[in-house]
Backbone bond lengths (Angstrom), bond angles and torsions (degrees), N, CA, C in turn:
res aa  C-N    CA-C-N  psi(-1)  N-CA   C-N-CA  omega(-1)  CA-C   N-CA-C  phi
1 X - - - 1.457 - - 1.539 110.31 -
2 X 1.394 112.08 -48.02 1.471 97.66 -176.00 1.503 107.94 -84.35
3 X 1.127 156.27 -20.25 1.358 152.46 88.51 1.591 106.74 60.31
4 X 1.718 79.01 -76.17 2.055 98.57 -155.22 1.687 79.13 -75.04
5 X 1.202 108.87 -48.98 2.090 113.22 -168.81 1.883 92.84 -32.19
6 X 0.968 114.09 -71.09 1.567 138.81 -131.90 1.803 83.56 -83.48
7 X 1.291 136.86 -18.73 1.678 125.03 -158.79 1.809 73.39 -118.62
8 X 1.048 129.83 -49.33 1.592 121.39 174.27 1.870 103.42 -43.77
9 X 1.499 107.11 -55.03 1.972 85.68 -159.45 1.597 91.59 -77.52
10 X 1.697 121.10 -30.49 1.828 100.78 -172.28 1.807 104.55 -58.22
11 X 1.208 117.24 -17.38 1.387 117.30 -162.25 1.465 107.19 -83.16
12 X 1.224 100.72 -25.82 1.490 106.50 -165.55 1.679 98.08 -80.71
13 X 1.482 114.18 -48.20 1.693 111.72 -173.28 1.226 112.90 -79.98
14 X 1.396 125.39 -11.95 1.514 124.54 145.39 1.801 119.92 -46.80
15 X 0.824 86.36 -57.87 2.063 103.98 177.32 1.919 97.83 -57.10
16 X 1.419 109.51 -44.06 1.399 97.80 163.48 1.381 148.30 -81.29
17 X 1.026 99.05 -40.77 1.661 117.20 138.95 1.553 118.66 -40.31
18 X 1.055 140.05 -37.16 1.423 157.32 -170.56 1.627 103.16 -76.36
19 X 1.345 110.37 -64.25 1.592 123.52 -172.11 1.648 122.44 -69.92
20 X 2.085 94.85 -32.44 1.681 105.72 179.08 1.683 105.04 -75.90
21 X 1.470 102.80 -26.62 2.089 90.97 173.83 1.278 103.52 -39.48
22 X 1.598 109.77 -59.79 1.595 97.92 -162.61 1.340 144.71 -103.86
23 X 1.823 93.46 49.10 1.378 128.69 178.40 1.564 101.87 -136.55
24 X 1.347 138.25 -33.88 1.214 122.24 -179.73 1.151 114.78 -72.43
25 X 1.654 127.36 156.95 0.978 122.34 -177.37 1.408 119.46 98.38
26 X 1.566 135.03 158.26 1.324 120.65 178.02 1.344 113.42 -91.75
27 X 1.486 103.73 110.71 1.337 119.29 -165.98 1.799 103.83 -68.98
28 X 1.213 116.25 -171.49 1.983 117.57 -164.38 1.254 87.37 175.92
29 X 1.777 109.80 133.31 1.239 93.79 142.20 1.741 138.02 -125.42
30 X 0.881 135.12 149.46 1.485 125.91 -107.44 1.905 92.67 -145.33
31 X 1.341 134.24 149.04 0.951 123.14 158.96 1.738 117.08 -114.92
32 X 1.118 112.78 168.73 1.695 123.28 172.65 1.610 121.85 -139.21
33 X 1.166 103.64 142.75 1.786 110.54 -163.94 1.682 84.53 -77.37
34 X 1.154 115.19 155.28 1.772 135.00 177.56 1.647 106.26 -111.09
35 X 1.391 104.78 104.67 1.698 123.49 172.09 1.556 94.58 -75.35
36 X 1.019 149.53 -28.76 1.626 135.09 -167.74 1.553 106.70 176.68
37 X 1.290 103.90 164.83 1.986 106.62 168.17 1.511 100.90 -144.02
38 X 1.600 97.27 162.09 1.646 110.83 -168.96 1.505 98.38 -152.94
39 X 1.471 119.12 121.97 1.277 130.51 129.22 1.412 128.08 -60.52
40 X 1.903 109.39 125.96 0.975 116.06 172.65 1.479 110.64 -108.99
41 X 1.700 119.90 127.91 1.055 121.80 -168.43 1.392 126.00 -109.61
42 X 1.326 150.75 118.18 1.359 139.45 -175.13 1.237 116.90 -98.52
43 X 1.297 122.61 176.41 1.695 139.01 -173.77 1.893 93.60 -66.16
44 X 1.516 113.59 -29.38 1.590 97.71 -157.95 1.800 106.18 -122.99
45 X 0.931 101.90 -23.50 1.656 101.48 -175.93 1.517 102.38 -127.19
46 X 1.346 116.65 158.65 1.410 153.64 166.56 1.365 86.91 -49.50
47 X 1.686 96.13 143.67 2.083 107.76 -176.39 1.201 109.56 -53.86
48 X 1.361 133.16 176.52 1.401 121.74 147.21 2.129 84.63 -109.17
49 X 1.528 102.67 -179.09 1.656 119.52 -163.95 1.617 117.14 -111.64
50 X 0.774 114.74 124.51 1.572 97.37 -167.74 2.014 93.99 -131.65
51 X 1.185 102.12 142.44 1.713 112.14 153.53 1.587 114.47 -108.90
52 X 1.084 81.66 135.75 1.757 96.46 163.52 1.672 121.88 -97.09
53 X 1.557 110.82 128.84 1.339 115.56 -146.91 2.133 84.28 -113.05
54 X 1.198 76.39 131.98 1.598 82.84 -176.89 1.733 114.28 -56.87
55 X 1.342 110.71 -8.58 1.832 122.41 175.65 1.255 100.61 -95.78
56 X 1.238 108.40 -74.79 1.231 123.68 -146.66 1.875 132.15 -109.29
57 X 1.435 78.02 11.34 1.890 91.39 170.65 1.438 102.15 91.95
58 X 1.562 99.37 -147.84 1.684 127.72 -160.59 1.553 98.85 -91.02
59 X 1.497 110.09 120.69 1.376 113.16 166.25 1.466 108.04 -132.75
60 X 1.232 129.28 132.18 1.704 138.20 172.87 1.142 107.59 -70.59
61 X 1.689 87.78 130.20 1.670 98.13 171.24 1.622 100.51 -146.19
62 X 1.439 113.95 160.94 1.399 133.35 -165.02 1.880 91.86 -54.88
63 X 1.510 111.99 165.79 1.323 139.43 -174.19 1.669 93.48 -74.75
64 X 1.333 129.04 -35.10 1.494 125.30 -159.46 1.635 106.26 -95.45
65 X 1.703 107.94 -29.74 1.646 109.35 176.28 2.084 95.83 -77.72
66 X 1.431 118.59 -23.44 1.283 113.89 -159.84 1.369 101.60 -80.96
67 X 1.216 133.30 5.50 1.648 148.34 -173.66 1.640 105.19 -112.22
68 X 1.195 102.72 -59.22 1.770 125.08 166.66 1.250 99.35 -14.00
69 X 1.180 115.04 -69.27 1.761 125.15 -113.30 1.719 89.08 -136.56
70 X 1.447 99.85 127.07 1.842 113.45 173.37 1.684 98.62 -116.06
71 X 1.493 87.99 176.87 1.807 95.64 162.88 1.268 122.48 -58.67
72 X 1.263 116.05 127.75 1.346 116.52 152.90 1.829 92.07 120.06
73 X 1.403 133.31 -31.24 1.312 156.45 154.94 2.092 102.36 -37.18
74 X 1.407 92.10 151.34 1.769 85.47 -177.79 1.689 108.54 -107.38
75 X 1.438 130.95 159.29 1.137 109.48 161.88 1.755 106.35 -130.33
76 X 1.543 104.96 152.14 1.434 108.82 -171.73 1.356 104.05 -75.29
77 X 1.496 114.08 140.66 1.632 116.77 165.24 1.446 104.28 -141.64
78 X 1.434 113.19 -152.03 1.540 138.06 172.89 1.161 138.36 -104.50
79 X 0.820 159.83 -158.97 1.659 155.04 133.36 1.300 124.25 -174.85
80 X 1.319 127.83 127.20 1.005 119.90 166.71 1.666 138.36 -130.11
81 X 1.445 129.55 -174.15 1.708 98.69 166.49 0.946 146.38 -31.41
82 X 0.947 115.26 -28.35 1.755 132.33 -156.50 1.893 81.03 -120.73
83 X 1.337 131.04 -44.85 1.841 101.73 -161.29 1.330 90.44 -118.01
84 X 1.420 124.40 172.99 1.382 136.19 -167.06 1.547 99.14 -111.74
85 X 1.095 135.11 -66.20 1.483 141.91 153.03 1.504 143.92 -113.49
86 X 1.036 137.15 99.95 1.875 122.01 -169.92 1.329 93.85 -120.89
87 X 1.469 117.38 162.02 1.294 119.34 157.56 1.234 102.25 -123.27
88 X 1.319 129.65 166.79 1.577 158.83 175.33 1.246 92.94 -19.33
89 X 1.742 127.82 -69.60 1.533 116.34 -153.46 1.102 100.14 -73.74
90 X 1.854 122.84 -49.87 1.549 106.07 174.83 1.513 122.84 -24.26
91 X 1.236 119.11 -54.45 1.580 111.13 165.94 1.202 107.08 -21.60
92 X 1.527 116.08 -94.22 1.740 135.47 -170.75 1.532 108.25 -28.32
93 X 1.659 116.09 -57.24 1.192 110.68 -138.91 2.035 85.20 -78.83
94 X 0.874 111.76 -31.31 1.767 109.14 -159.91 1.513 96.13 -87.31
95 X 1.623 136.80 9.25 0.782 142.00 147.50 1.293 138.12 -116.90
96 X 1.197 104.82 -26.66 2.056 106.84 158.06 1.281 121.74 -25.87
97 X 1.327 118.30 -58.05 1.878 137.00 -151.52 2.024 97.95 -87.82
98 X 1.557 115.40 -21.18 1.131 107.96 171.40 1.303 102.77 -99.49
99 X 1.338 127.78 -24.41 1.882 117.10 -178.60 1.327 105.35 -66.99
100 X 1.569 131.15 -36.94 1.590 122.49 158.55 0.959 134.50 -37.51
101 X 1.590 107.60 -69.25 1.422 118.93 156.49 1.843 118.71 -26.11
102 X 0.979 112.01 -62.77 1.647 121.83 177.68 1.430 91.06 -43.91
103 X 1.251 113.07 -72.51 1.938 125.74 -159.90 1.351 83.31 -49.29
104 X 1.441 133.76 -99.18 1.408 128.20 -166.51 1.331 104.54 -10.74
105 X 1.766 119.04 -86.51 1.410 120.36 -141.07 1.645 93.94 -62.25
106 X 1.372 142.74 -19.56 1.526 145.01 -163.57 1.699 80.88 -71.28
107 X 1.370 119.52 -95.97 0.929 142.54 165.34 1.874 107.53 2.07
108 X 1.299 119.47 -60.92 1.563 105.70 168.96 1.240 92.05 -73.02
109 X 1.383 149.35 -84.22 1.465 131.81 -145.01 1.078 109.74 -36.83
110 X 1.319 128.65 -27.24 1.820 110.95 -172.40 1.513 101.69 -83.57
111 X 1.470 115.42 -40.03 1.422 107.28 174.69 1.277 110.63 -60.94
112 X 1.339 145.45 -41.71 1.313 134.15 173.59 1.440 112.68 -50.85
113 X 1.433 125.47 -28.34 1.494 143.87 -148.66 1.480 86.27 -85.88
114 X 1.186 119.93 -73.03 1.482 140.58 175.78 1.621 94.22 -28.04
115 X 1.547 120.49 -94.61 1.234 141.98 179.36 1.866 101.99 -20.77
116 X 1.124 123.10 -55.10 1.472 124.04 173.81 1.487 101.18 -52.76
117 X 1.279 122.92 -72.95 1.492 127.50 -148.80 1.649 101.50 -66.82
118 X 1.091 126.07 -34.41 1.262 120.64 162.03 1.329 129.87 -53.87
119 X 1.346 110.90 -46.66 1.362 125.82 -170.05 2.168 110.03 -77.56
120 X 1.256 102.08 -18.11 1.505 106.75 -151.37 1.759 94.27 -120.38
121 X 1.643 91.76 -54.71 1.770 92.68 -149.86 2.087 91.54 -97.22
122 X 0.886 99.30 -49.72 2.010 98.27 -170.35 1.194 110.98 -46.08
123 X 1.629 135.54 -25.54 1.316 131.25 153.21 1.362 125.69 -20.66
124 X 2.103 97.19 -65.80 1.333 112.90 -159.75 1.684 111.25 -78.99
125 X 1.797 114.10 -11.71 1.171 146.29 176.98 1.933 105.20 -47.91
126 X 1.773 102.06 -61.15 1.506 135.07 -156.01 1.596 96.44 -39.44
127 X 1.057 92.64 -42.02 2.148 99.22 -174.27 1.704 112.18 -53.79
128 X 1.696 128.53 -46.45 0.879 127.22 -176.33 1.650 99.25 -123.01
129 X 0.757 88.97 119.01 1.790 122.06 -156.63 1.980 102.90 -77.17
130 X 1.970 110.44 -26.85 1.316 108.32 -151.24 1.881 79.79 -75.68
131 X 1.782 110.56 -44.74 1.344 116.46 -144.78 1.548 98.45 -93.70
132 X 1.144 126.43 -13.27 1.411 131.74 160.46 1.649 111.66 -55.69
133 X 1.353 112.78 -62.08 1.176 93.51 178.60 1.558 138.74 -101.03
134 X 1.593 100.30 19.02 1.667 126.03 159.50 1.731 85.52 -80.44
135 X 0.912 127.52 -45.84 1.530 108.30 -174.48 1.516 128.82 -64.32
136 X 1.268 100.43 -31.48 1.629 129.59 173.25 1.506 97.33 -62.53
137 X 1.370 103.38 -67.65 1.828 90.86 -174.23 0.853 114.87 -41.94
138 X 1.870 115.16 -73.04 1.619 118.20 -172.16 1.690 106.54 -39.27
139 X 1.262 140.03 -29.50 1.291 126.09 -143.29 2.128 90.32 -106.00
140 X 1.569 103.19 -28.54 1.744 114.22 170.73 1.740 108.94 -50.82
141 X 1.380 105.84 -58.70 0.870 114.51 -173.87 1.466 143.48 -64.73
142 X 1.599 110.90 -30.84 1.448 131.83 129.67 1.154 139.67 -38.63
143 X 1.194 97.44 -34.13 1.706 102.66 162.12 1.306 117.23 -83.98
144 X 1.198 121.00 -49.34 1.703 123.09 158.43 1.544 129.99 -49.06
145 X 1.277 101.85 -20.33 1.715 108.73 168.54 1.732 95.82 -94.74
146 X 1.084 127.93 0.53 1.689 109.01 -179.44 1.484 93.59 -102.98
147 X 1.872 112.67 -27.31 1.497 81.76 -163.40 1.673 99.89 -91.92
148 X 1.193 134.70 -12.97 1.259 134.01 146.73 1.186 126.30 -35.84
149 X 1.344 109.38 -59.54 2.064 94.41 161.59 1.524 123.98 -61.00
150 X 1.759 109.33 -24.41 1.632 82.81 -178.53 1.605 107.40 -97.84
151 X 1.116 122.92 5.58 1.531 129.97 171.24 1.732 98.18 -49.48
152 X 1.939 90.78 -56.28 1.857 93.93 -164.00 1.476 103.24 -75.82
153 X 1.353 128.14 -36.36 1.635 113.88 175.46 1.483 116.18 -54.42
154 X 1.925 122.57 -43.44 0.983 121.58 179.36 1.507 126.47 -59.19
155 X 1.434 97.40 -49.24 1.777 104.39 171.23 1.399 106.02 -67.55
156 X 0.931 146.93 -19.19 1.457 141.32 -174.70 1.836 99.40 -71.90
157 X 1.200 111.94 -50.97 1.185 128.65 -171.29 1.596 106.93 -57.11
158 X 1.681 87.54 -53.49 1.951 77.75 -172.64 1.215 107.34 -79.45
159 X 1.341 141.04 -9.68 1.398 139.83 -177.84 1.101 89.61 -65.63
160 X 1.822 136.69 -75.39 1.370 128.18 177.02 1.368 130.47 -40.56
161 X 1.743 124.80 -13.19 1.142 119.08 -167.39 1.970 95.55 -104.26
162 X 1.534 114.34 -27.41 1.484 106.16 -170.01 1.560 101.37 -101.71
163 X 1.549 121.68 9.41 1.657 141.05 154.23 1.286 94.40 -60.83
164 X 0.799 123.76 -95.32 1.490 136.14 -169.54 1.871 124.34 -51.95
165 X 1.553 108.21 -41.75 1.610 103.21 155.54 1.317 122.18 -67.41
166 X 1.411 117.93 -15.43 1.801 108.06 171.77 1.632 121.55 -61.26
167 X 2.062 109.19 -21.66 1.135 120.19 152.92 1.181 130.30 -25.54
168 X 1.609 99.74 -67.05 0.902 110.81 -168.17 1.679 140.50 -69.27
169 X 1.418 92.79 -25.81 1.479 114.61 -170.96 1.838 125.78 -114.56
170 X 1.942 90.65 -2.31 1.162 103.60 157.62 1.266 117.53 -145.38
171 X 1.347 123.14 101.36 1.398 132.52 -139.50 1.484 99.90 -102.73
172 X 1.577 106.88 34.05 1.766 112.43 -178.87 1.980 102.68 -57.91
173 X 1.290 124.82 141.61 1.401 102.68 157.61 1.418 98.21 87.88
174 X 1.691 127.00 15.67 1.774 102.57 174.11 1.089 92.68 -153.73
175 X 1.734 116.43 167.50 1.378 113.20 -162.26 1.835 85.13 -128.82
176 X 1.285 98.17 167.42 1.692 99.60 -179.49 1.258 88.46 -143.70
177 X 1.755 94.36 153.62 1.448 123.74 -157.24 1.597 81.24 -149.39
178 X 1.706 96.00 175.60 1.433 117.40 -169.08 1.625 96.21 -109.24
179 X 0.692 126.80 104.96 1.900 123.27 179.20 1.666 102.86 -77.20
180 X 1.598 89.83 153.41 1.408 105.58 162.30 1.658 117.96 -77.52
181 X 1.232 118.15 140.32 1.800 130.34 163.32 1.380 79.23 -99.58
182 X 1.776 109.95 115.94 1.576 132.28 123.17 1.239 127.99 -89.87
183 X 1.172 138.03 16.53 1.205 125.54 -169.50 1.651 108.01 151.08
184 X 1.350 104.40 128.00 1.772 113.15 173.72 1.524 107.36 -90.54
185 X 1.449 108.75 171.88 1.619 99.80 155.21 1.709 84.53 -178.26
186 X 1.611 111.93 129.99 1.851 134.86 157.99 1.678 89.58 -104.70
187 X 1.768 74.58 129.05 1.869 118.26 151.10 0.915 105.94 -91.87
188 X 1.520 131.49 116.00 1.358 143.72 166.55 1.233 111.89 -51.79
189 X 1.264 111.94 144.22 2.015 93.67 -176.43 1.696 70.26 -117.48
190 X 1.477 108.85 177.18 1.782 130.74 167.77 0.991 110.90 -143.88
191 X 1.399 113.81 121.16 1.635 122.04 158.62 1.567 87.18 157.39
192 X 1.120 121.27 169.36 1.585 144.94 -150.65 1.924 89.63 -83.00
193 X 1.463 101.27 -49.41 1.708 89.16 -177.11 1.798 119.86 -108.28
194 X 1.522 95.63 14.25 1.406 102.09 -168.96 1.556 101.20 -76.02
195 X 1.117 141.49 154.39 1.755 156.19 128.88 0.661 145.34 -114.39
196 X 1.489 114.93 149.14 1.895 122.29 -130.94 1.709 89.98 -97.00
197 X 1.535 106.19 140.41 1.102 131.91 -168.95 1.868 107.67 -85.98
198 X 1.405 102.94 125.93 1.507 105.81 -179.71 1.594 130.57 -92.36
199 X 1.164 138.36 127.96 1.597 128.56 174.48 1.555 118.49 -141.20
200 X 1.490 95.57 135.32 1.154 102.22 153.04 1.154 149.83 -54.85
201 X 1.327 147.09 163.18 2.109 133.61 138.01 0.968 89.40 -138.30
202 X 1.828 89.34 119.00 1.951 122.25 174.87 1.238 108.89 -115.24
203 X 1.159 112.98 136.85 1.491 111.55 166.40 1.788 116.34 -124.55
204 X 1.053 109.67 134.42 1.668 123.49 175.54 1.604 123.25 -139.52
205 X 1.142 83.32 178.92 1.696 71.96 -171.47 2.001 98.28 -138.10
206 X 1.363 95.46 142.28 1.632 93.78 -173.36 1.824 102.44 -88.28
207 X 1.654 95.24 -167.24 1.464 117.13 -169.88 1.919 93.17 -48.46
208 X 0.762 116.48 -34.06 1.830 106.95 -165.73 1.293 116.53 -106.52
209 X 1.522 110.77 17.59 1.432 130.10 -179.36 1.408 110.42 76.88
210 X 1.207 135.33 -22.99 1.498 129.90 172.59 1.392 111.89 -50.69
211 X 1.839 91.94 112.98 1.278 122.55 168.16 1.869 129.08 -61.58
212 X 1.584 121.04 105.56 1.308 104.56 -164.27 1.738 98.21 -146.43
213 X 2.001 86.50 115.07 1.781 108.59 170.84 1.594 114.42 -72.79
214 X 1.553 101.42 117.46 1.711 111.42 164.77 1.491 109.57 -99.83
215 X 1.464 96.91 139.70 1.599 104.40 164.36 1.749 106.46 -91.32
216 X 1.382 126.17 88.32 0.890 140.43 -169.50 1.873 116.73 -59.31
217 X 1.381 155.68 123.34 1.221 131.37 141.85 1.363 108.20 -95.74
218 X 1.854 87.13 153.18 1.919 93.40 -159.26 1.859 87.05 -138.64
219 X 1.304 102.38 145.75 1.634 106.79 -174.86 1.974 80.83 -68.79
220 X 1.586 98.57 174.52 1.545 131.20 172.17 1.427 106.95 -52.05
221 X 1.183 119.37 -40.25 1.476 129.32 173.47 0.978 128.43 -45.51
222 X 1.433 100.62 -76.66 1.478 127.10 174.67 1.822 113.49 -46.18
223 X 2.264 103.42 -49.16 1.096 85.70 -165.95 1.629 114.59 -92.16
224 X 1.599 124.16 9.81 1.588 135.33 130.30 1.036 119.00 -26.66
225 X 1.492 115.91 -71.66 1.498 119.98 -179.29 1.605 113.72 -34.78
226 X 1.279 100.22 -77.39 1.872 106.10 -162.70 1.141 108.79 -99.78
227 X 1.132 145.47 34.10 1.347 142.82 -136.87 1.982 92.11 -116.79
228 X 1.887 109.08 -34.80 1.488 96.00 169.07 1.501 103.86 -100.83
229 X 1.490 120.34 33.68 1.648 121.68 159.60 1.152 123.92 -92.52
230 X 1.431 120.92 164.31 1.445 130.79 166.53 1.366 109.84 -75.53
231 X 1.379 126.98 -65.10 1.068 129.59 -174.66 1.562 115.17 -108.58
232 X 2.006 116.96 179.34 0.894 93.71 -152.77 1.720 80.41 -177.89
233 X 1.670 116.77 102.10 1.833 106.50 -170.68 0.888 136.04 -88.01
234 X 1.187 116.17 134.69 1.676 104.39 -156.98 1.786 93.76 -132.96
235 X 1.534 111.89 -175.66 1.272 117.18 -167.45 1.809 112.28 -126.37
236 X 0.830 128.04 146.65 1.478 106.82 155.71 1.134 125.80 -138.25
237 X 1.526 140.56 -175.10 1.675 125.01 155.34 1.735 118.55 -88.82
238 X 1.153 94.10 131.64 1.763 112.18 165.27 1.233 105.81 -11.85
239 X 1.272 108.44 -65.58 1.610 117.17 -150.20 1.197 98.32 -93.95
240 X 1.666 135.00 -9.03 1.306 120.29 166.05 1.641 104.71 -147.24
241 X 1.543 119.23 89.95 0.968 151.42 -162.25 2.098 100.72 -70.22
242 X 1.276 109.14 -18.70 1.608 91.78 170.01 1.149 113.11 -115.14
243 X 1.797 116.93 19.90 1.976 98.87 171.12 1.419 85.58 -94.03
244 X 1.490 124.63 127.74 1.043 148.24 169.88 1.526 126.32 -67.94
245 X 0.817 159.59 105.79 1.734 144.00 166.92 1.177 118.29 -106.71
246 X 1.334 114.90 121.64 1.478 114.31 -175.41 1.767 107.16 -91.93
247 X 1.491 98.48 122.63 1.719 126.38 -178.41 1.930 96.92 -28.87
248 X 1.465 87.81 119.45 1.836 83.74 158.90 1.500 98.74 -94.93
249 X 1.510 116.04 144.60 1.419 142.26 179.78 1.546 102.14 -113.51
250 X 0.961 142.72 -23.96 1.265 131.27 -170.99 1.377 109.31 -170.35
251 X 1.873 113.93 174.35 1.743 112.32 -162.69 1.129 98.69 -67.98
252 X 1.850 113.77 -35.91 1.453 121.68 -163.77 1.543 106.12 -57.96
253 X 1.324 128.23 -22.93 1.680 118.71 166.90 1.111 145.37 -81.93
254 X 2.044 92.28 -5.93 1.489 110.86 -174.38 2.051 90.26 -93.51
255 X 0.851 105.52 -50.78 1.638 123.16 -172.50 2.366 96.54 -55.94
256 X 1.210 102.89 -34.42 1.354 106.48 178.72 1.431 93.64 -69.36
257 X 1.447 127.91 -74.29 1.320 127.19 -166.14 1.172 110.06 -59.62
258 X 0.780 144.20 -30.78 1.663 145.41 152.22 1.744 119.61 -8.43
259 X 1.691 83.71 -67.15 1.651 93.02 -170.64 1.584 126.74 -110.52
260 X 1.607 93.02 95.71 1.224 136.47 -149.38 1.484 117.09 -139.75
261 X 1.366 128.49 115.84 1.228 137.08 -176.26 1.727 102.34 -36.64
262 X 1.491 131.27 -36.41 0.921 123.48 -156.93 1.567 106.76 -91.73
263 X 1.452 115.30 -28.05 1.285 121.30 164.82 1.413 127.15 -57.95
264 X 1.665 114.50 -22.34 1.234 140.15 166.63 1.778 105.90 -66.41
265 X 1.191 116.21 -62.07 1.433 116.20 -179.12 1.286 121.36 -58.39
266 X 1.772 115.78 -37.25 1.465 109.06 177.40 1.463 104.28 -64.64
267 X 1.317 137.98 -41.04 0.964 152.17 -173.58 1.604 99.59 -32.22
268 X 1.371 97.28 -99.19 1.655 117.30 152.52 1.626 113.19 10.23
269 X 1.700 101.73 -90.01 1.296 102.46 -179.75 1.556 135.02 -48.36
270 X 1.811 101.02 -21.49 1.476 113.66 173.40 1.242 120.42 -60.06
271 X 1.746 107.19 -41.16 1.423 128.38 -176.46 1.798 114.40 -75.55
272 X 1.229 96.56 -20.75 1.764 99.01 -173.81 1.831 91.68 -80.12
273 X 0.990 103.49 -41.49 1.443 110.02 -175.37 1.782 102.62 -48.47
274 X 0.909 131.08 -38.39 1.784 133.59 -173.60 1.165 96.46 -87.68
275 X 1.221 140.24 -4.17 1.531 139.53 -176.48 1.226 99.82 -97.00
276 X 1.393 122.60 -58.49 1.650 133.37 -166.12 1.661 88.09 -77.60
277 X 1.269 165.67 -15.24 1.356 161.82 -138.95 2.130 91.56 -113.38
278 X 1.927 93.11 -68.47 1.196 109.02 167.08 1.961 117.01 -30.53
279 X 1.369 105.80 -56.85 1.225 100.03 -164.87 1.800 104.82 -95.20
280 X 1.235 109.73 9.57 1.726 100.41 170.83 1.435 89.83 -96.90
281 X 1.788 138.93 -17.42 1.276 121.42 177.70 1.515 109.04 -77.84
282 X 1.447 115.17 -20.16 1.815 113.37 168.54 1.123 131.66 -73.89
283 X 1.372 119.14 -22.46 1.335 148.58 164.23 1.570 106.19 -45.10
284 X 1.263 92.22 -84.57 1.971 123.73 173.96 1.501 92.40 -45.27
285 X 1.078 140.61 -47.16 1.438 130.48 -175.59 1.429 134.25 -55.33
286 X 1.565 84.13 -44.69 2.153 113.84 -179.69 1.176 90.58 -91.54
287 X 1.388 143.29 -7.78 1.472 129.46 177.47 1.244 105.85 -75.65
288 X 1.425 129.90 -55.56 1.681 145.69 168.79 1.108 124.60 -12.13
């Protein structure tokens, strides 16, 4: 418990520390000419968009400026003492994945919080009956506001994750082409059961010749397969010509993509869901 306490508050002043970089300092706002752009694509969600700034690298920008805007075109950002260029989403994106993190670990501490006060203190409660069960509420109700927030983080999540597999598995509305392999690249993962994450960079060009580089991730399989190829077919949608999908050819690629830490978590969250269902029918029961 004090553990989760103590990695919850360092986590949290990290996340603050994180957000004040790119406000301290005398902020400007500043533009940069765009040498190229790249979608990076994963096994579970829709790309996010990135430009490449002929100074200063990879900066995120929305799906509608990432259509906008070619080489040689400028895009508006920030800058300040301390950073050379960010734009707006950079904010979001380098802070999204730790504000979860926070929500999660918050979210167990109260259940641990809960789990203590029951186990230790509501005993010594039983004698005075008014503040026992003012304590019970306050402590009911905390738990019902945690599992209410992770209901909406969780469903949010899988809405984005079975958004984006309907791509995949009903390819109404997209045309497939043979992409170029320019370039591989493995993320080492560490730890005894961790594994290192694989990607492509493809380049193709759609119905109107517009040329568009994905940073592809591809299960172990996949990136075995073509990995000493040039090319490599993939699919996309009409209306959004850089979420990429690479062609399943056989069961063995559906059964590869399968087994995947992330296929493990939806899993998970499906199952917590019959737990939290279970215990609003026990609730409703002792309420009666």
């Amino acid at each position: 418990m004090a553990i989760l306490f103590i990695m919850f508050v360092l986590g949290l002043l990290f996340v603050l520390y994180l957000f004040s970089s790119f406000f301290i300092g005398n902020k400007q706002t500043v533009e940069e000419p765009i040498a190229g752009k790249i979608s990076d694509k994963g096994f579970y969600f829709s790309p996010s968009y990135q430009v490449i700034t002929e100074d200063h690298g990879l900066s995120y920008v929305t799906k509608s400026q990432f259509y906008d805007v070619d080489r040689g075109d400028t895009i508006a950002g920030y800058q300040t003492n301390n950073l050379s260029f960010f734009t707006t989403l950079d904010i979001v994106y380098d802070g999204a994945v730790l504000i979860v993190i926070i929500l999660v670990l918050g979210i167990i501490v109260s259940f641990f919080a809960y789990y203590f006060y029951r186990k230790f203190f509501s005993k010594k409660l039983e004698g005075e009956n008014t503040t026992f069960n003012q304590s019970k509420k306050r402590s009911n109700r905390l738990v019902d506001f945690s599992i209410i927030l992770y209901v909406i983080i969780t469903i949010t999540f899988l809405f984005l994750v079975f958004g984006n597999l309907l791509h995949q598995i009903i390819p109404f509305g997209q045309t497939s082409v043979e992409a170029r392999i320019i370039d591989e690249e493995i993320e080492k993962g560490y730890g005894r059961y961790i594994t290192d994450d694989h990607y492509f960079f493809i380049t193709y060009s759609d119905k109107d010749d517009q040329e568009y580089l994905v940073r592809k991730q591809v299960n172990y399989h996949t990136y075995n397969t073509y990995k000493n190829d040039y090319g490599i077919p993939i699919h996309y949608p009409n209306n959004n010509p850089a979420n990429a999908f690479i062609q399943v050819q056989s069961v063995e690629d559906i059964s590869y993509a399968l087994m995947s830490f992330q296929t493990l978590l939806i899993l998970s969250i499906l199952y917590s869901y019959s737990r939290i269902y279970k215990r609003y029918k026990k609730n409703k029961t002792d309420t009666k």
